[in-house]
C-alpha positions as a Markdown table, in Angstrom:
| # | Residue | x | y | z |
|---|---|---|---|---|
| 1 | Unk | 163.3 | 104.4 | -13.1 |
| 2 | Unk | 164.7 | 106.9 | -10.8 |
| 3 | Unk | 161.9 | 108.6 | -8.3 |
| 4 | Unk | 162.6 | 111.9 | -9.7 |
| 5 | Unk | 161.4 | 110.7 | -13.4 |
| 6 | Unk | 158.3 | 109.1 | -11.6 |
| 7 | Unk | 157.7 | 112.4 | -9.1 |
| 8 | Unk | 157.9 | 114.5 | -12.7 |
| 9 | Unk | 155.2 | 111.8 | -14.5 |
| 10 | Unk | 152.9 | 112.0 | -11.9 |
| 11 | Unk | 153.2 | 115.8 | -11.8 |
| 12 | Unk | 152.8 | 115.9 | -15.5 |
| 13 | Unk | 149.7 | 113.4 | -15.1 |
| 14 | Unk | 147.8 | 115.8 | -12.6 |
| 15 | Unk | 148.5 | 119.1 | -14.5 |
| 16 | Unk | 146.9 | 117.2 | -17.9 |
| 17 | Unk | 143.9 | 115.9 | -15.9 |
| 18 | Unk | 143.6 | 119.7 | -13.9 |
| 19 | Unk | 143.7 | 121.7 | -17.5 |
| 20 | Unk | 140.8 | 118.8 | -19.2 |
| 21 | Unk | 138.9 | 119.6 | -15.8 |
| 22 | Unk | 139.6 | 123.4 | -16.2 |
| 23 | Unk | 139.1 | 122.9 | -20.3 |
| 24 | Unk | 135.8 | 121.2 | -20.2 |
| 25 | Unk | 134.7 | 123.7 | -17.0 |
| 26 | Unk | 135.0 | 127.0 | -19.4 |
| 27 | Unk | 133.7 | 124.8 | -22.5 |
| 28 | Unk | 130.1 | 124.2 | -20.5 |
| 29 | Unk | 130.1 | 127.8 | -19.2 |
| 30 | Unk | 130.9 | 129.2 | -22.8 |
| 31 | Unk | 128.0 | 127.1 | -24.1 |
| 32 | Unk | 125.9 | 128.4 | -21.4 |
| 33 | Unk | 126.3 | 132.0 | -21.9 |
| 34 | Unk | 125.7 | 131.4 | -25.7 |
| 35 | Unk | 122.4 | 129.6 | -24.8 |
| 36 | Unk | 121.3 | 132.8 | -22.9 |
| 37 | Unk | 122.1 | 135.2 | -25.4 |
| 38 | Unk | 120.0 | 133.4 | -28.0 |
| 39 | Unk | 117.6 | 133.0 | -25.7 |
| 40 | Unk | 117.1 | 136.9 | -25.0 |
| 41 | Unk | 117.4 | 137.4 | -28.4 |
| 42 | Unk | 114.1 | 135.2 | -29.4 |
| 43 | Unk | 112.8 | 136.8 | -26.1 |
| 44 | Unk | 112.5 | 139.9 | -27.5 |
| 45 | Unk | 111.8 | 139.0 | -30.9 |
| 46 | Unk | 108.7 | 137.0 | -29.7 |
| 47 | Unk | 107.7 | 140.4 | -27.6 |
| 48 | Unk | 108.2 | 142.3 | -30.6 |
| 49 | Unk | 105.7 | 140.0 | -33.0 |
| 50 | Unk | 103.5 | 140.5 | -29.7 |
| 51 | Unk | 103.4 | 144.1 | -30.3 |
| 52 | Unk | 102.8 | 143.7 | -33.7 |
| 53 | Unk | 100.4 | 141.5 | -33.3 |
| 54 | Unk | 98.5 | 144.0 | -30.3 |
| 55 | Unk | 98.5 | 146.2 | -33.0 |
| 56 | Unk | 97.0 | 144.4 | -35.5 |
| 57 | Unk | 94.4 | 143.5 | -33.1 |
| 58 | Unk | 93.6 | 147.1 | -32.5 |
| 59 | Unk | 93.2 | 147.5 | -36.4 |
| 60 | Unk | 90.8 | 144.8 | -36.9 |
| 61 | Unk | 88.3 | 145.9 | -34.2 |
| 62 | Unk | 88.8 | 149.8 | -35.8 |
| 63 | Unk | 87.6 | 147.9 | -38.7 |
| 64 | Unk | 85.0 | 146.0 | -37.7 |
| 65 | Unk | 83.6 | 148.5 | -35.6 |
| 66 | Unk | 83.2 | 151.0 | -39.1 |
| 67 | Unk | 81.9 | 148.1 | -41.0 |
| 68 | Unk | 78.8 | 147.3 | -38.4 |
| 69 | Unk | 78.2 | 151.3 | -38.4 |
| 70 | Unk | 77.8 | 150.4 | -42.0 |
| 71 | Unk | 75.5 | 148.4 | -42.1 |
């Protein structure tokens, strides 16, 4: 084997092993920023069944409050 063939194989060796690094470096950001979005999407979903449920809440004492005058 001449040392060009081996200079070329170990070039070719490095660039594989720098684009898996680089490969598996945008996979696990990728798969981070999809993690965030879902999470700020339950985020506001849970504030939103909050609100709901504040105003629910609100309702209830309305309620109660016209059925003690009742009695």
């Amino acid at each position: 084997m001449s040392s060009y063939t081996m200079s070329m194989g170990i070039i070719w060796t490095a660039g594989m092993l720098v684009l898996a690094v680089a490969g598996m470096f945008l996979w696990h950001r990728r798969e981070n920023v999809r993690a965030k979005a879902v999470f700020s999407g339950e985020h506001k979903q849970l504030a939103a069944v909050s609100a709901q449920l504040a105003d629910l809440q609100a309702r209830v004492a309305k309620i109660e409050k016209v059925l003690a005058s009742v009695d």
